[in-house]
Backbone bond lengths (Angstrom), bond angles and torsions (degrees), N, CA, C in turn:
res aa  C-N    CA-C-N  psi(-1)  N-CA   C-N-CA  omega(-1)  CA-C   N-CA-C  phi
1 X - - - 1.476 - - 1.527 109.15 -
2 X 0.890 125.06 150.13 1.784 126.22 -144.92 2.057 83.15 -122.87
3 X 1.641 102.16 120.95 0.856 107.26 169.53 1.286 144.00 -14.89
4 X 1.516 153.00 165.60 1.163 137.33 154.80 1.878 97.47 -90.71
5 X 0.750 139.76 -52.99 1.720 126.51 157.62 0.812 113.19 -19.49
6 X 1.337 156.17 -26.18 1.290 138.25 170.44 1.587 123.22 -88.19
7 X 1.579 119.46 -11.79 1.349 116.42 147.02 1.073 117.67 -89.35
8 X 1.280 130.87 -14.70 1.766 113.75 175.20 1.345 101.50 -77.24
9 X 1.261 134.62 -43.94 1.736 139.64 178.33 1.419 118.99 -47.68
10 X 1.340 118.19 -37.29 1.335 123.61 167.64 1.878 111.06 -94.36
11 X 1.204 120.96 28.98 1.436 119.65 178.50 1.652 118.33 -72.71
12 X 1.225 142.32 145.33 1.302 121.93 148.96 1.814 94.86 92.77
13 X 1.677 107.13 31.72 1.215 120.23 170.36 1.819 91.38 65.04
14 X 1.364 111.88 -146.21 1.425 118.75 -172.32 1.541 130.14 -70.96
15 X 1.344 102.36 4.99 1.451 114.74 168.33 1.476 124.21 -79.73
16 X 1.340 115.19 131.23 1.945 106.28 179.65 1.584 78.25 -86.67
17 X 1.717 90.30 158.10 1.302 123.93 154.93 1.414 108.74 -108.53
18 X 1.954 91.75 124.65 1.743 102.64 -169.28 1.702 92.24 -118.18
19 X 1.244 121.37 9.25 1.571 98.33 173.79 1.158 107.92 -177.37
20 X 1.803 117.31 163.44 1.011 129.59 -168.97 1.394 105.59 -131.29
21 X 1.379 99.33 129.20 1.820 103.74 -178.23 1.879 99.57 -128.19
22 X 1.907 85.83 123.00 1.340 79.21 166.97 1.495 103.59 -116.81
23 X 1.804 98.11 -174.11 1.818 113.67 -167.46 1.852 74.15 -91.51
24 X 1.920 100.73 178.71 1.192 102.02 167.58 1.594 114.60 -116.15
25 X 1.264 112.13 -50.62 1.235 99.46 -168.06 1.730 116.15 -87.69
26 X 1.248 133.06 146.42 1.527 133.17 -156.63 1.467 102.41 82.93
27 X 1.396 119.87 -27.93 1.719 98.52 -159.55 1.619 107.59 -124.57
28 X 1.575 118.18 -14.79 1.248 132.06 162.58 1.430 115.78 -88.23
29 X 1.309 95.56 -64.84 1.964 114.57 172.35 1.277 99.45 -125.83
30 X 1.586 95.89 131.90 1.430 106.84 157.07 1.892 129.35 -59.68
31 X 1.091 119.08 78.72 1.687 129.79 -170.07 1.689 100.06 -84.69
32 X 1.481 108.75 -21.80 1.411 100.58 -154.33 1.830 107.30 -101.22
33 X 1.317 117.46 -30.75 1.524 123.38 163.94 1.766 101.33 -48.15
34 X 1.378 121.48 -62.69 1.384 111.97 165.48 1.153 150.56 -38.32
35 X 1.613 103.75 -43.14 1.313 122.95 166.84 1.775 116.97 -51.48
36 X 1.155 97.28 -57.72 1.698 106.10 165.46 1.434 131.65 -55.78
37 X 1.581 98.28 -36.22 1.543 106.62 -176.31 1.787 95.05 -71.42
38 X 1.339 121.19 -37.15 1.326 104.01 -165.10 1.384 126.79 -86.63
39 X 2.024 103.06 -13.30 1.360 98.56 150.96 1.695 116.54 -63.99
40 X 0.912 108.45 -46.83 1.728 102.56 175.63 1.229 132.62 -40.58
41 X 1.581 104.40 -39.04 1.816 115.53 171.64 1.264 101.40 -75.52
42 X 1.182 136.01 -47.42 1.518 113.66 -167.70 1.694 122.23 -78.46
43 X 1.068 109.94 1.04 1.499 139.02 144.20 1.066 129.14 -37.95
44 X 1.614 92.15 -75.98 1.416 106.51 -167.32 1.412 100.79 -76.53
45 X 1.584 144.88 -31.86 1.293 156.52 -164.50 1.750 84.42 -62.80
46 X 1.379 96.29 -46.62 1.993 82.07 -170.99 1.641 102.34 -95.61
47 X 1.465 117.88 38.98 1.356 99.91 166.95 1.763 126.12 77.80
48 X 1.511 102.67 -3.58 1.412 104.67 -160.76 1.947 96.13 -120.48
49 X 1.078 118.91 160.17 1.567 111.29 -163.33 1.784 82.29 -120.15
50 X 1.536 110.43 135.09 1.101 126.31 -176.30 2.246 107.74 -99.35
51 X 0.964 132.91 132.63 1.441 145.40 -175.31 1.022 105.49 -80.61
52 X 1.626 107.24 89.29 1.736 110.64 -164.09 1.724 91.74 -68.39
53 X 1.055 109.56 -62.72 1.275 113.55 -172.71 2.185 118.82 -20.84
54 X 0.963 90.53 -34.86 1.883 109.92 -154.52 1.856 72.78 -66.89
55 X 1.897 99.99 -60.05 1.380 98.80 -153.18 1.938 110.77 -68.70
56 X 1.503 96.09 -23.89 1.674 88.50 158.50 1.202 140.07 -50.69
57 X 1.571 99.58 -29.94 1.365 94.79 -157.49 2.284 98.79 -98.86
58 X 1.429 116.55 31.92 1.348 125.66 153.92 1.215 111.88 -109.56
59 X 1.568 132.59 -16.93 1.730 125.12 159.19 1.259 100.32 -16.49
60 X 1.828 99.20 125.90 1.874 96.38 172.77 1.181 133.62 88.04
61 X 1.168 108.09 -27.78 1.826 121.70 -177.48 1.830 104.89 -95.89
62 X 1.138 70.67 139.89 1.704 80.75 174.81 1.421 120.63 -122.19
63 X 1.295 125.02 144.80 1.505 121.12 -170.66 1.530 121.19 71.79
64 X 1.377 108.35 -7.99 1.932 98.53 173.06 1.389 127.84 -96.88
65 X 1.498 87.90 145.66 1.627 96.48 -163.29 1.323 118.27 -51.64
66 X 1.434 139.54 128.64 1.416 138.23 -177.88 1.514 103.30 -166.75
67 X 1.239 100.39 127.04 1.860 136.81 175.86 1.200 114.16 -70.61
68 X 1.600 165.75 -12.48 0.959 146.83 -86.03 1.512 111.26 -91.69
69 X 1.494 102.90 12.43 1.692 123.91 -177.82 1.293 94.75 -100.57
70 X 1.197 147.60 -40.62 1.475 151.14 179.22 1.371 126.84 16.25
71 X 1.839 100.31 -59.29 1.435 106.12 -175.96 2.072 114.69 -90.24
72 X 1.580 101.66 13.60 1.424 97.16 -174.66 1.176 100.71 -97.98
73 X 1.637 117.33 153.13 1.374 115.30 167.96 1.329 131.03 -52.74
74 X 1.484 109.43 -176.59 1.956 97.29 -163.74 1.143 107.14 -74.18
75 X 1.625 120.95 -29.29 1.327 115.09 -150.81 1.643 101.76 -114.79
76 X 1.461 121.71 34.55 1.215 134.29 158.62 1.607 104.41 -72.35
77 X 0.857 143.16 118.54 2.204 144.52 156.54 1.370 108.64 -35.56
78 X 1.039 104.28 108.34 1.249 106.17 166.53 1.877 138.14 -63.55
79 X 1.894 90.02 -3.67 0.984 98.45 -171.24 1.794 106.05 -102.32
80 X 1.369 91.51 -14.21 1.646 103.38 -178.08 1.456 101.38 -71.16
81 X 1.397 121.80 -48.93 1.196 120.64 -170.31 1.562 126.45 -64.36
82 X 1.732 104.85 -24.50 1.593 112.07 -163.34 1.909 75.75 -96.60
83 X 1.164 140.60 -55.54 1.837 128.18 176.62 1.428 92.90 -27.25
84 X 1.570 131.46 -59.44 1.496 119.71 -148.65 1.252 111.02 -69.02
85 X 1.669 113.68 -55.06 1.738 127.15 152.43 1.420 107.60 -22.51
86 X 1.630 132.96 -69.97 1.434 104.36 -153.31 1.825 99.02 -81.29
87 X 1.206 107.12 -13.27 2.062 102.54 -172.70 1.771 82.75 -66.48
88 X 1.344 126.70 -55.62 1.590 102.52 -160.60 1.478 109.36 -77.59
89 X 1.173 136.89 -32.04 1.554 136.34 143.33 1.291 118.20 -9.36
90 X 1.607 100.17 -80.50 1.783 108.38 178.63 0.922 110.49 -32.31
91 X 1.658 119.23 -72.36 1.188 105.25 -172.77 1.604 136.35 -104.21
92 X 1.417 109.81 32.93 1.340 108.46 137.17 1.753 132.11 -87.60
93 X 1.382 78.62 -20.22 1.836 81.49 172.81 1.599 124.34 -65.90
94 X 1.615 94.08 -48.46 1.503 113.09 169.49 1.208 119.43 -43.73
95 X 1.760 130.37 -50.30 1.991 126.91 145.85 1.369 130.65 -34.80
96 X 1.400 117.03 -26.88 1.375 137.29 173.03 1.790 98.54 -81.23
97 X 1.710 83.62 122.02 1.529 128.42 165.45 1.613 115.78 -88.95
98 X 1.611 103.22 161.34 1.582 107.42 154.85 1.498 119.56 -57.31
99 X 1.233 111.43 119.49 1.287 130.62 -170.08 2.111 108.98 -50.95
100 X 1.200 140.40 163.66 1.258 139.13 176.39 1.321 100.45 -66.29
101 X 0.988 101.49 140.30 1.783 143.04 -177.44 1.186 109.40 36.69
102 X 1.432 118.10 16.95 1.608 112.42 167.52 1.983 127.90 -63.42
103 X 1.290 92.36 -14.60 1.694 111.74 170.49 1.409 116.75 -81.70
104 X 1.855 107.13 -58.61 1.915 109.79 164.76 1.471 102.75 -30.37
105 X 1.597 124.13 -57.46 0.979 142.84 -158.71 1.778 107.67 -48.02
106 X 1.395 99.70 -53.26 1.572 103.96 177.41 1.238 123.17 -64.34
107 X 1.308 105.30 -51.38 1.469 130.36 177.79 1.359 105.00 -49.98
108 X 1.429 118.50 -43.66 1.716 108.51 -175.76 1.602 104.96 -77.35
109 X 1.356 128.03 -46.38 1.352 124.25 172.03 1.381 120.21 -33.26
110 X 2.050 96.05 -51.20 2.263 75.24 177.51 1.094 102.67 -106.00
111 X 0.889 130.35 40.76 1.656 117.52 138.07 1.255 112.94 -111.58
112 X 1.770 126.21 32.47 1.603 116.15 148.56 1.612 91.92 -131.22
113 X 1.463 111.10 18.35 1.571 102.69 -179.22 1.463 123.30 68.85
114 X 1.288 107.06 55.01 1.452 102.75 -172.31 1.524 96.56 -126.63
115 X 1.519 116.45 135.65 1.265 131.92 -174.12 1.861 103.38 -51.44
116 X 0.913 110.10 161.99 1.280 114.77 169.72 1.954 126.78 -144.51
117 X 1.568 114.74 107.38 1.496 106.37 -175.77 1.681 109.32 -102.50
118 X 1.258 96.85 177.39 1.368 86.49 169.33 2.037 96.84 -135.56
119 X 1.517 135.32 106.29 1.179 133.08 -170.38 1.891 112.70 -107.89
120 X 1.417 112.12 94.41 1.464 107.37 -174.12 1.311 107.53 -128.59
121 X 1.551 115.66 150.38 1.400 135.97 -171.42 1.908 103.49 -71.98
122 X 1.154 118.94 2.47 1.420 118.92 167.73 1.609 133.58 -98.98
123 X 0.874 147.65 113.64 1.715 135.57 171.84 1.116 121.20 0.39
124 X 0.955 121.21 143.54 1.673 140.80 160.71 1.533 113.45 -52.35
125 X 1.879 113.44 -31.18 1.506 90.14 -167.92 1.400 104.27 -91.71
126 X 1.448 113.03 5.55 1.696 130.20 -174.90 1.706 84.18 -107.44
127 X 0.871 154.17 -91.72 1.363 122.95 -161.82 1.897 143.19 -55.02
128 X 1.690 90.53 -30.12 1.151 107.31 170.19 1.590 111.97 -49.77
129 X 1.851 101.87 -55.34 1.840 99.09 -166.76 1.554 104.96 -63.57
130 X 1.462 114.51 -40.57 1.647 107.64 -177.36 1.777 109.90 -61.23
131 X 1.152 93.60 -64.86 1.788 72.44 178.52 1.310 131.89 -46.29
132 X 2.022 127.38 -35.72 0.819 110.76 162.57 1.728 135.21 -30.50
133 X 1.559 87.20 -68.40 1.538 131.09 -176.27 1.659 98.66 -42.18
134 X 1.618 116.82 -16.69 1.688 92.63 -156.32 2.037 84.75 -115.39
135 X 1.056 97.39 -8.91 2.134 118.53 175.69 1.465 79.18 96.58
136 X 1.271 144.33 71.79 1.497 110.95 168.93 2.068 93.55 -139.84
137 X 1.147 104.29 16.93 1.685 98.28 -179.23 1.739 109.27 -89.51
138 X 0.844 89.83 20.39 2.109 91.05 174.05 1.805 93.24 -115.84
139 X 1.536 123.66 -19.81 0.957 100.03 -177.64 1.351 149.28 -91.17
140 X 2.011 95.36 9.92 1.256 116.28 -170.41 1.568 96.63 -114.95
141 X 1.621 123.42 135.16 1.686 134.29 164.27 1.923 95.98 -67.00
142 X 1.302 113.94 -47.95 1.922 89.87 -179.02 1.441 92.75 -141.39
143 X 1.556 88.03 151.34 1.767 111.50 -176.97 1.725 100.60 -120.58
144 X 1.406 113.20 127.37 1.591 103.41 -170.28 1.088 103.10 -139.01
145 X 1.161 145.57 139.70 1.401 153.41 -117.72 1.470 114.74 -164.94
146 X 1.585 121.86 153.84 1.557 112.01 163.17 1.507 116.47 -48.65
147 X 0.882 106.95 -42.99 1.652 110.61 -157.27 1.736 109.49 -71.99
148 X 1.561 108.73 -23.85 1.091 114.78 171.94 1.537 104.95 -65.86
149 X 0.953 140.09 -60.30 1.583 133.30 177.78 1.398 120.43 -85.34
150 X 1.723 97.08 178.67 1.396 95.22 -162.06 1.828 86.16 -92.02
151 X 0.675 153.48 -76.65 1.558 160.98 137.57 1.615 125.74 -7.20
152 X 1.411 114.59 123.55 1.540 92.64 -156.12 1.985 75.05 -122.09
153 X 1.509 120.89 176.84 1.551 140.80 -163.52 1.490 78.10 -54.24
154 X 2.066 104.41 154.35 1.431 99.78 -13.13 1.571 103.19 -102.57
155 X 1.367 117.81 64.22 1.334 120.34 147.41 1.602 103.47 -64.03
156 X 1.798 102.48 163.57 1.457 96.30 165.36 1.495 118.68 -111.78
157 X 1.125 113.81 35.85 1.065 96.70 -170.91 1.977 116.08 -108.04
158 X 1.480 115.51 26.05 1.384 119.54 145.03 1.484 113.24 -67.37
159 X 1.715 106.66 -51.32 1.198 112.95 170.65 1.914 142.75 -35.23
160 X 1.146 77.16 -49.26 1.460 119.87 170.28 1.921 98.99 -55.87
161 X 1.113 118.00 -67.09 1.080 115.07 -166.77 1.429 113.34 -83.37
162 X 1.108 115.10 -42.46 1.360 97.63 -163.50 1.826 97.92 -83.86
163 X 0.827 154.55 22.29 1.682 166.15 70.10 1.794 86.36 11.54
164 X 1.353 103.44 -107.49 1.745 106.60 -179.17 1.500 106.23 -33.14
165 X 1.063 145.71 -49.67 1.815 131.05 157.17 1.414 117.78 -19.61
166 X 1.452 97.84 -63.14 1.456 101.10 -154.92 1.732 118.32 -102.58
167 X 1.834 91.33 10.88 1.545 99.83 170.39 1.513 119.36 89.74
168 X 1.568 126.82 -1.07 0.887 108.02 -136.59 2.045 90.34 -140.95
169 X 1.375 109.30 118.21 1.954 98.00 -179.47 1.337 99.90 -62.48
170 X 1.554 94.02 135.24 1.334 134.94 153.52 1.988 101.49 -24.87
171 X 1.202 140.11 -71.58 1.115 121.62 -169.03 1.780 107.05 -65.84
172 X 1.152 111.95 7.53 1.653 103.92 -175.81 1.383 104.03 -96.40
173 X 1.355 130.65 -15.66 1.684 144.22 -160.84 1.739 80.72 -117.09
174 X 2.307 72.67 160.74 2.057 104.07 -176.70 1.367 91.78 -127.95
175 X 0.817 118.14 123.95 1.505 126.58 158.19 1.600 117.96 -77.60
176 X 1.432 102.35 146.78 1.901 100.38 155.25 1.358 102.89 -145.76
177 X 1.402 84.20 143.90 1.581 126.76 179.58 1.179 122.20 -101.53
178 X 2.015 114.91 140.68 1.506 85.34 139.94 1.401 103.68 -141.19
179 X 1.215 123.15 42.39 1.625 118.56 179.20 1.703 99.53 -130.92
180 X 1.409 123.06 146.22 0.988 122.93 -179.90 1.811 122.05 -65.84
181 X 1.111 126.03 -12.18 1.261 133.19 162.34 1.713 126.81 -97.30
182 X 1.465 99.10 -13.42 1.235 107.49 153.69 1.780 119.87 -76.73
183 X 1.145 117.23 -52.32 1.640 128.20 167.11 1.574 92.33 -50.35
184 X 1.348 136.12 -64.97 1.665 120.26 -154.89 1.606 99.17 -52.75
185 X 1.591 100.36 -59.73 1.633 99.41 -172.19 1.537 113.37 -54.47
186 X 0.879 143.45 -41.86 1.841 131.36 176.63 1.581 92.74 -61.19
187 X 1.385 125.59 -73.14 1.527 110.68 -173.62 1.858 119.60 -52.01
188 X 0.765 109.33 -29.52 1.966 117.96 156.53 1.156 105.56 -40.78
189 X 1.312 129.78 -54.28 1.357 151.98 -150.98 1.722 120.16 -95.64
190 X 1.363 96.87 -19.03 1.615 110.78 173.90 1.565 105.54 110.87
191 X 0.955 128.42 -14.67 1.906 130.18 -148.43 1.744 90.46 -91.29
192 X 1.261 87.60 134.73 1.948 88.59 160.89 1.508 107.08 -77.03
193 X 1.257 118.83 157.85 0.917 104.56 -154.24 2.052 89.46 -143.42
194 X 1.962 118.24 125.59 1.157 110.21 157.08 1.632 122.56 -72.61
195 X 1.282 116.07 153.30 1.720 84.91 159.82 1.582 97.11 -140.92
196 X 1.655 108.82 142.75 1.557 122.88 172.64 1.567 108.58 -117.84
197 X 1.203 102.63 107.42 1.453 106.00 168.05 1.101 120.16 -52.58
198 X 1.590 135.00 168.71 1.093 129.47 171.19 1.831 83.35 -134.29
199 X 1.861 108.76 166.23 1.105 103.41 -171.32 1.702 132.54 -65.76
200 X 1.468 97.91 2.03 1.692 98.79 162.53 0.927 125.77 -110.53
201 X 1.568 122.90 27.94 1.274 144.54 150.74 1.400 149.56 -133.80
202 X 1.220 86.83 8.43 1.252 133.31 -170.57 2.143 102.58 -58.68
203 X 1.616 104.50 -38.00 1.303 103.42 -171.93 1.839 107.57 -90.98
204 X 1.776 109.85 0.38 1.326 102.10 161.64 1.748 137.67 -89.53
205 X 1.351 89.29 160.09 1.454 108.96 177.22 1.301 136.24 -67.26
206 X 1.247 119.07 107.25 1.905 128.07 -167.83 1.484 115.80 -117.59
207 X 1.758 102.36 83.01 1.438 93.74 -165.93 2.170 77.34 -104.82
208 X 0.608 112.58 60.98 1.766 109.63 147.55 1.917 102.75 -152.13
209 X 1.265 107.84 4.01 1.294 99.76 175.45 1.892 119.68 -58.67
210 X 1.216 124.30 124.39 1.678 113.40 166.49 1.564 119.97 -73.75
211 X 1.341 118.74 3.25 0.934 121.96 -163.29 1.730 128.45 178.95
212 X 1.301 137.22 97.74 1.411 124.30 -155.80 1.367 99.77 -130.55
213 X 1.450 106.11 124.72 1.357 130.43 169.85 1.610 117.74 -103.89
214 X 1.721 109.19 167.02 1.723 104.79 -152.74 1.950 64.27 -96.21
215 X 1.571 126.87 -60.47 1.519 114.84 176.18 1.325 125.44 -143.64
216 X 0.847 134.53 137.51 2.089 141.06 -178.70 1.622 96.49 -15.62
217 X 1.021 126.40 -16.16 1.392 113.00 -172.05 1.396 98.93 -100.41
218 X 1.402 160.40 -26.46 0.709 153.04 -69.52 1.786 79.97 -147.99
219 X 1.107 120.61 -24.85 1.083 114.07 178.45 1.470 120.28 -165.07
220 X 1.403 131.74 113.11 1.611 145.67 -132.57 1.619 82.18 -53.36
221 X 1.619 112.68 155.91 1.249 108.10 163.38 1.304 137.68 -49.84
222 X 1.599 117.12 -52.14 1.462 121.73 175.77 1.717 111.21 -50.67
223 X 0.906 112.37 -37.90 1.358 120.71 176.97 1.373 116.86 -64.62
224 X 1.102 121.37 -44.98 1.679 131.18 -179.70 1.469 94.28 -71.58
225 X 1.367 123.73 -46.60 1.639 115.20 -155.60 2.002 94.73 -90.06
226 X 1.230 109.55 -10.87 1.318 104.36 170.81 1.258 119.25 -69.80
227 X 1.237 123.06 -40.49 1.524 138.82 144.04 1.756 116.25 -1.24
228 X 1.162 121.84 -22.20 1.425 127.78 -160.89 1.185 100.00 -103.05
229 X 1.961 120.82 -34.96 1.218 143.11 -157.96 1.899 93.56 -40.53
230 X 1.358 129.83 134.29 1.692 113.79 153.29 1.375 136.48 -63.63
């Protein structure tokens, strides 16, 4: 029976595919269902119902303006409120695991030898500790970050680089997504691009996606990456 490596290698007409770059947060660990839930609790603690939706719809974005204190009076602290946010954050994030089949996922890459990045619109000292924390930072060759560029999603130019990291053109790598400015920037960037929502993004739009899954598990790796086959 003739490998599954040998249709992902010939994918994308005469180009090999040498790598896989994923986003981190929503698509490794869920950071972003939390993020929302904990504007919501500190809300609800004061009685006031927070517009999950409003705050969904900045998943991914970087640099835009958003209040998520808005509906409290003036003379509430602003500093009391963002302490309460990250204590219920922390530790909902901290219950949050590696997401389904995002590990198969690795595991099948090196065992056909396929580079592996990891390119997200968040910091290094926020991705670094989760990957530690989850054992999975030996398993990526480049980790690329806002801070590494001057431009963070959905510019492409994380994309862009961590590609130049790991040696390898942009049309030869797959990206996965799951925020709509994360998907523009890899397709900006040349990369086909999967995208898996997670549930606070779940209600956006991926018209450069090659491919959209409900989650990484959803279908064995060789099978998903056969998907590319022409």
């Amino acid at each position: 029976m003739a490998r599954p490596c040998f249709l992902f290698r010939v994918a994308l007409g005469a180009r090999v595919i040498s790598a896989l770059i994923l986003d981190f947060d929503g698509l490794i660990l869920d950071t972003e269902t939390p993020l929302v839930e904990a504007w919501a609790r500190v809300h609800a603690d004061a009685g006031l119902t927070f517009d999950r939706r409003r705050g969904q719809d900045i998943i991914g974005h970087a640099g835009v303006a958003f209040d998520p204190w808005a509906a409290f009076p003036p003379h509430v602290g602003r500093a009391e409120l963002e302490a309460a946010f990250i204590r219920h954050k922390d530790a909902l994030i901290a219950q949050e695991q590696v997401l389904p089949g995002v590990s198969a996922l690795l595991d099948y890459a090196a065992s056909q030898q396929l580079v592996l990045g990891v390119a997200s619109n968040s910091s290094h000292a926020h991705v670094d500790r989760h990957l530690a924390r989850l054992g999975l930072a030996g398993r990526f060759t480049a980790v690329t970050c806002r801070d590494d560029v001057e431009n963070p999603k959905p510019a492409p130019d994380v994309y862009r680089l961590v590609c130049a990291r790991l040696g390898v053109e942009p049309g030869t790598a797959v990206a996965f997504e799951d925020s709509e400015p994360g998907h523009e920037a890899a397709a900006r960037a040349g990369l086909r691009v999967v995208v898996v929502p997670n549930p606070s993004t779940a209600h956006g739009i991926f018209p450069q996606a090659s491919l959209r899954l409900g989650s990484l598990a959803e279908l064995p790796p060789a099978e998903l990456l056969a998907r590319f086959h022409p």
